[in-house]
Residue frames as qw, qx, qy, qz and C-alpha x, y, z in Angstrom:
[[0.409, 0.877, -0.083, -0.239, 69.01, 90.61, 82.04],
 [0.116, 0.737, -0.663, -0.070, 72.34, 88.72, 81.93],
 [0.850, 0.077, -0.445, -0.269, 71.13, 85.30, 81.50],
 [0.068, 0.325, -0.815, 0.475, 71.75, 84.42, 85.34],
 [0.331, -0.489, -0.736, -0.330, 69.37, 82.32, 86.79],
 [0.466, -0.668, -0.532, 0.233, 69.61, 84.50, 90.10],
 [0.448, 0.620, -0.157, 0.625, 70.63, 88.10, 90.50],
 [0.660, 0.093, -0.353, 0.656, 72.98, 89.26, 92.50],
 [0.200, -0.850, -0.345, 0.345, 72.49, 91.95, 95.52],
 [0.257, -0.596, 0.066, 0.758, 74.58, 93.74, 93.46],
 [0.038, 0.308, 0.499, 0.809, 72.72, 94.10, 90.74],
 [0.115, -0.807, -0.579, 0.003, 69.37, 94.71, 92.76],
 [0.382, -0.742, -0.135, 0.534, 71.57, 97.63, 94.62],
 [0.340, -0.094, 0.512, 0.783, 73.30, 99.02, 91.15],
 [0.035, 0.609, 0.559, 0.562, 70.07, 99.19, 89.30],
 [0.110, -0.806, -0.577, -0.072, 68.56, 101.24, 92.06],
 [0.225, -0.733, 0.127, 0.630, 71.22, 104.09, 92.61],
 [0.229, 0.187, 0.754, 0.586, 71.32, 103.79, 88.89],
 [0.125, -0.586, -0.748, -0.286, 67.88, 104.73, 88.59],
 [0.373, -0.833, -0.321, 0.252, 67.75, 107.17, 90.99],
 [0.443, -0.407, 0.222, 0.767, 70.77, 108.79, 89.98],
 [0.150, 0.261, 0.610, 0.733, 68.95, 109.22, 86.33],
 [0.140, -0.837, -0.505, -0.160, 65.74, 110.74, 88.14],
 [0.277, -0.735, -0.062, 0.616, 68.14, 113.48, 89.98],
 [0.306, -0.212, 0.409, 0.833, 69.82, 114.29, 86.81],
 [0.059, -0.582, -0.673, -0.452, 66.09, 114.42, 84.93],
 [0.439, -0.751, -0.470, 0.151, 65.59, 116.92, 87.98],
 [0.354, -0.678, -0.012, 0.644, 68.07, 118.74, 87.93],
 [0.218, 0.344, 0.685, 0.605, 67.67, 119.20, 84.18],
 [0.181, -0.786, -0.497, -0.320, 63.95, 120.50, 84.66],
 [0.339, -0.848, -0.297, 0.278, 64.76, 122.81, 87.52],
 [0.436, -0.515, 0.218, 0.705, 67.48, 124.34, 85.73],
 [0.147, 0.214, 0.539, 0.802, 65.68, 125.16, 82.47],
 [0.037, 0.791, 0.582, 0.183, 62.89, 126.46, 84.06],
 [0.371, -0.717, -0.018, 0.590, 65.11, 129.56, 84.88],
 [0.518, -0.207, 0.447, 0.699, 67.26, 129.33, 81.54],
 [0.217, 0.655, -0.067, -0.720, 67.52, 131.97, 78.90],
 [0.329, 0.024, 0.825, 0.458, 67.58, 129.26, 75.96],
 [0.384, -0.111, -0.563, -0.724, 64.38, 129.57, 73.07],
 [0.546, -0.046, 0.594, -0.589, 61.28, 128.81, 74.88],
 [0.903, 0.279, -0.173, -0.277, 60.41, 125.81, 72.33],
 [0.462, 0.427, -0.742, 0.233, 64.31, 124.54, 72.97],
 [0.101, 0.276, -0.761, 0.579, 63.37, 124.36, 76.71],
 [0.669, 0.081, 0.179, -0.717, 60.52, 123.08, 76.34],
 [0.834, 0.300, -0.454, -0.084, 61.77, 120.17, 74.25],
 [0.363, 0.395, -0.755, 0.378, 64.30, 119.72, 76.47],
 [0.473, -0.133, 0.476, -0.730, 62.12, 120.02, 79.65],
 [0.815, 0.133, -0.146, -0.545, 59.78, 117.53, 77.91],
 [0.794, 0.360, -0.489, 0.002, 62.56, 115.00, 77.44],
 [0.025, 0.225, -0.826, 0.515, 63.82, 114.59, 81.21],
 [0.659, -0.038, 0.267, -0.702, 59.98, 114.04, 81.55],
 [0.810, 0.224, -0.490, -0.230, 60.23, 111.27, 79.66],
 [0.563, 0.374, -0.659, 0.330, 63.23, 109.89, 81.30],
 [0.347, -0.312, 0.538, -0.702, 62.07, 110.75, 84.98],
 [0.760, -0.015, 0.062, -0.647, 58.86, 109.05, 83.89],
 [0.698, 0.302, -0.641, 0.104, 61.45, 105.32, 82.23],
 [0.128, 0.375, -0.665, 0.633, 63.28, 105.69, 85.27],
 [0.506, -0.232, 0.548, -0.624, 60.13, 105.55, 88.21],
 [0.764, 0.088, -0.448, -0.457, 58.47, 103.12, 85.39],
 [0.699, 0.183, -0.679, 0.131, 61.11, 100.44, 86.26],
 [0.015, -0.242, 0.749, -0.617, 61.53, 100.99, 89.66],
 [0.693, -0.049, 0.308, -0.650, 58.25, 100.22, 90.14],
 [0.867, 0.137, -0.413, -0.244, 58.32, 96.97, 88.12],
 [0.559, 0.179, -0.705, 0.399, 61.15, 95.76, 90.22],
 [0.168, 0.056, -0.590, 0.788, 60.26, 97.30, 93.92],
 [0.544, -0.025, 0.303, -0.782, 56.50, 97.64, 94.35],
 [0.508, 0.336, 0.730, -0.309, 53.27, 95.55, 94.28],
 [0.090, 0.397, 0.662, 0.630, 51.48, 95.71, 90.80],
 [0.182, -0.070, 0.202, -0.960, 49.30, 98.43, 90.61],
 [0.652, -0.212, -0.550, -0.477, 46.07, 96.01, 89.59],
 [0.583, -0.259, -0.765, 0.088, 46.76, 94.67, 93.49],
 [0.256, -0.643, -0.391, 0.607, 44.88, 97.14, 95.87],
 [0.280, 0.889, 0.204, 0.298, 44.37, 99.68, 92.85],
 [0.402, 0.583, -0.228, 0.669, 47.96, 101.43, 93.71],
 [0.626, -0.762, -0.148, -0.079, 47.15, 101.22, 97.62],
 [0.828, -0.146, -0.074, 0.536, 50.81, 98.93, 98.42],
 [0.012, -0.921, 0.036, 0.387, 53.63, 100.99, 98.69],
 [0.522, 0.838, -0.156, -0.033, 55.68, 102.40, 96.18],
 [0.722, 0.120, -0.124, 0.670, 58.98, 104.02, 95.84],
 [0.077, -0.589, -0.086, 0.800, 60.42, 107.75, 97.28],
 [0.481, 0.696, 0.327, 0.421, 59.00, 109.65, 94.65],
 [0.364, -0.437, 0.084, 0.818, 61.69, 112.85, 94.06],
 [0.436, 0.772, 0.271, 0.375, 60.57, 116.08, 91.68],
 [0.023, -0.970, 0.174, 0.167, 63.12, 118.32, 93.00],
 [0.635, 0.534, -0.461, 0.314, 67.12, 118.26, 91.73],
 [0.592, -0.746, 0.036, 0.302, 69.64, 117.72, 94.94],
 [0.633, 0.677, -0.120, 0.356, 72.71, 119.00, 94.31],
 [0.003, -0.605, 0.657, -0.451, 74.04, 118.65, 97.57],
 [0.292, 0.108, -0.926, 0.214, 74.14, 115.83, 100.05],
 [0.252, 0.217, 0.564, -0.756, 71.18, 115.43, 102.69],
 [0.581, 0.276, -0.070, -0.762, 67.53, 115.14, 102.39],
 [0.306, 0.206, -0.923, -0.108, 68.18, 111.48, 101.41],
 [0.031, 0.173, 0.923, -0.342, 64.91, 110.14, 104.33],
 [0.556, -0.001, -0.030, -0.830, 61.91, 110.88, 102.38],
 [0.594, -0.063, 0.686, -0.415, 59.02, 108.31, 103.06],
 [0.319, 0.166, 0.910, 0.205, 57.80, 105.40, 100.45],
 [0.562, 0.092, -0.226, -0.790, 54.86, 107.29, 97.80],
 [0.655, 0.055, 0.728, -0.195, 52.22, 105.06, 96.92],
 [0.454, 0.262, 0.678, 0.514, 51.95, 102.84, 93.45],
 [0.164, 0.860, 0.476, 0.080, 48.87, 105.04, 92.56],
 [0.025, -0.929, 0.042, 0.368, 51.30, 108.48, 93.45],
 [0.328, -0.326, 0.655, 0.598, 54.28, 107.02, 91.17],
 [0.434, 0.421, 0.735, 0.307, 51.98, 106.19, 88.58],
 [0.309, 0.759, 0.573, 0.020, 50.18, 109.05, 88.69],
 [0.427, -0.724, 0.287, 0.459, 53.44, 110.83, 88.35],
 [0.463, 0.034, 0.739, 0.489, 54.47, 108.79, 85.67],
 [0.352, 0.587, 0.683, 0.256, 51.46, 109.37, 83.69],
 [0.210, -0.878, -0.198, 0.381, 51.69, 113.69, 84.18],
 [0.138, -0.758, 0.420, 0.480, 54.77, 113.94, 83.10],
 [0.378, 0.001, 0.825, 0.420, 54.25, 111.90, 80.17],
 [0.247, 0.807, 0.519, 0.136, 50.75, 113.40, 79.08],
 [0.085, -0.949, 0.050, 0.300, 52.95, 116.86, 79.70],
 [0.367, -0.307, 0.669, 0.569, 56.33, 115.41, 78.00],
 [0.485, 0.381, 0.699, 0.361, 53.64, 114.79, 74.67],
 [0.118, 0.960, 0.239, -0.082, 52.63, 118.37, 74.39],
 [0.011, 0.970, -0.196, -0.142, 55.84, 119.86, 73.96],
 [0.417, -0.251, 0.714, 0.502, 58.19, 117.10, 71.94],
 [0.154, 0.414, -0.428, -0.789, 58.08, 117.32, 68.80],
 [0.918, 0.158, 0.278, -0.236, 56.13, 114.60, 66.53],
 [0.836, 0.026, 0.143, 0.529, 59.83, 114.14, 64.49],
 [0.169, -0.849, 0.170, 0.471, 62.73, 116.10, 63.73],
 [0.677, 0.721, 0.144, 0.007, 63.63, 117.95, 61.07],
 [0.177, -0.893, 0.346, 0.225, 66.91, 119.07, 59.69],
 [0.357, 0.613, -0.704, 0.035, 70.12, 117.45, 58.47],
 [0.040, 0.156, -0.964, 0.212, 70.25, 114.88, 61.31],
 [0.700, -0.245, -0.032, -0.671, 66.74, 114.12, 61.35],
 [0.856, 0.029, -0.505, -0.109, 67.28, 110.57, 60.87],
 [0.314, 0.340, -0.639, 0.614, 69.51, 110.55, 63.87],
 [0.170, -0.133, 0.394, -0.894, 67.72, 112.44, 66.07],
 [0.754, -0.126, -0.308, -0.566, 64.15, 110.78, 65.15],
 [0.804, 0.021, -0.593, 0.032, 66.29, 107.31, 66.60],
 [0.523, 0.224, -0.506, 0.649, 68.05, 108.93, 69.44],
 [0.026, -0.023, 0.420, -0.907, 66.07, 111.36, 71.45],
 [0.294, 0.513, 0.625, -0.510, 62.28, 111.44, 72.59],
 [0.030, -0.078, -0.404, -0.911, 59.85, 112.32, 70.71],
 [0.481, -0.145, 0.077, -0.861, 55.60, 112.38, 70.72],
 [0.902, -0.104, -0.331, -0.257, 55.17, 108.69, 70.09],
 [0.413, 0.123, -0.745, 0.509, 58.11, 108.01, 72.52],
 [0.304, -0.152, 0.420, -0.841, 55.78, 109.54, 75.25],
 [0.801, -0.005, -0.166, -0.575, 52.39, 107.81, 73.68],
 [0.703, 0.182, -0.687, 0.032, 54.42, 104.46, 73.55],
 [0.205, 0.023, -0.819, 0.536, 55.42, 104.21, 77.37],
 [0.411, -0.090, 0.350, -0.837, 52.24, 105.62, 78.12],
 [0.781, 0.049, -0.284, -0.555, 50.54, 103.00, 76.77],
 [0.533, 0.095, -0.708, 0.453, 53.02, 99.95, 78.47],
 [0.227, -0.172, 0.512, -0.810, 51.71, 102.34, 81.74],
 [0.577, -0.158, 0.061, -0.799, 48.33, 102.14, 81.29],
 [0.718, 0.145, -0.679, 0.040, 49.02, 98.14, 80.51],
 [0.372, 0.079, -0.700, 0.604, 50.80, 97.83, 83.95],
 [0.239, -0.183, 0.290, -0.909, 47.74, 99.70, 85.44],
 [0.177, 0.396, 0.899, 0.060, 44.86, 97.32, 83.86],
 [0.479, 0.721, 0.129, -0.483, 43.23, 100.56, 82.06],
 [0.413, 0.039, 0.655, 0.631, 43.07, 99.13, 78.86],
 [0.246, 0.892, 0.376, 0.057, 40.84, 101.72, 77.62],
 [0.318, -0.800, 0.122, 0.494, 43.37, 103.76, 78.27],
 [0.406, -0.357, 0.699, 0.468, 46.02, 101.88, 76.78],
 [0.403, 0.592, 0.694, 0.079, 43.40, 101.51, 73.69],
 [0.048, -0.975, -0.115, 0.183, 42.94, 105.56, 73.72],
 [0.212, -0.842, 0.403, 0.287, 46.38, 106.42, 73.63],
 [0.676, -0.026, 0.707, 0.207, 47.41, 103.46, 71.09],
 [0.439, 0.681, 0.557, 0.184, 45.18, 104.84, 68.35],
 [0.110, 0.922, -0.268, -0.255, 47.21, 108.60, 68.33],
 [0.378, -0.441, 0.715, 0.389, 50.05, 105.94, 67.20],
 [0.340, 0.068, 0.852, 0.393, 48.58, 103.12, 65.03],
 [0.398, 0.263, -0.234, -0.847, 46.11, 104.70, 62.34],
 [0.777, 0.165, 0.345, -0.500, 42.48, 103.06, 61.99],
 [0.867, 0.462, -0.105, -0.154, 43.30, 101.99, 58.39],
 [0.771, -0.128, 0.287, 0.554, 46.54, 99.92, 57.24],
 [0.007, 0.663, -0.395, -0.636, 48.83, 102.38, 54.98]]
C-alpha cells in the first residue's frame, strides 16, 4: 500500500491490532446500544453501521491471513472471529474460526446492516452524510466484493442488480 516492494513485520503486525482494535470498538458499539435509551431507528442505524465496519474489518483480515475461500470451500482456517465487546484485559486465547465461519459472519451482518441503514440521508447535511457514513448500497457494495471473494457469482449478480438498475438512466 506504500509502494514498497516488501512489507515490513511491522506493517503485517500494525494492520492486525489495527483491525482488531476496529472489530472491538464495532463490538462494543453494538453491545452498548442494544441496552441504550436512544430512538429505536437511531440505534438501529447506528447498530447497522458497526455491522458494516465489523463486517470491512474481518473482510480484510481475511484477504491478508487466510486461504481463499474458493480453496476447500472455507474449510482452511480463518481468523479469531470476536462478536462480543472486551472492555477489560483477558480472554485474548480464542481458537482460529473457519473461512466459511468469517464469511458467513461477514455476510449476516451485512444482509442485517442493509435492513436497517437508510437508502440516503436526508436533511441539511445530506450531502455529507450520503459520502461519509454507511448506507444501503454501502452494505450491497461489500456484499457483492464478498460474494466475489467467495466464487458465488450468482450471488454477487443478485445483490448487484438492488444497485445497478436493468435499464441505463
Amino acid at each position: 500500500w506504500n509502494f514498497t516492494v516488501t512489507p515490513t513485520a511491522n506493517e503485517v503486525q500494525n494492520f492486525w491490532s489495527a483491525a482488531y482494535a476496529c472489530i472491538n470498538r464495532a463490538n462494543v458499539v453494538i453491545d452498548g446500544l442494544a441496552t441504550s435509551p436512544i430512538a429505536d431507528n437511531l440505534r438501529k442505524n447506528y447498530i447497522a453501521e458497526a455491522k458494516v465496519v465489523r463486517a470491512i474489518a474481518y473482510y480484510s483480515l481475511l484477504q491478508l491471513y487466510a486461504r481463499p475461500y474458493t480453496d476447500g470451500n472455507g474449510s482452511k482456517p480463518g481468523v479469531p472471529l470476536r462478536l462480543t465487546g472486551l472492555t477489560s484485559s483477558g480472554n485474548n486465547n480464542i481458537a482460529r474460526s473457519t473461512v466459511a465461519e468469517v464469511y458467513t459472519q461477514i455476510v449476516k451482518d451485512l444482509n442485517e446492516a442493509e435492513v436497517d441503514l437508510p437508502l440516503n440521508y436526508t436533511g441539511s447535511t445530506a450531502a455529507e452524510l450520503n459520502t461519509t457514513r454507511a448506507h444501503r448500497n454501502t452494505a450491497v457494495a461489500l456484499k457483492t466484493r464478498v460474494y466475489l471473494s467467495m466464487g458465488q457469482y450468482a450471488n454477487v449478480i443478485t445483490e448487484g442488480n438492488k444497485i445497478v438498475p436493468a435499464t441505463a438512466p
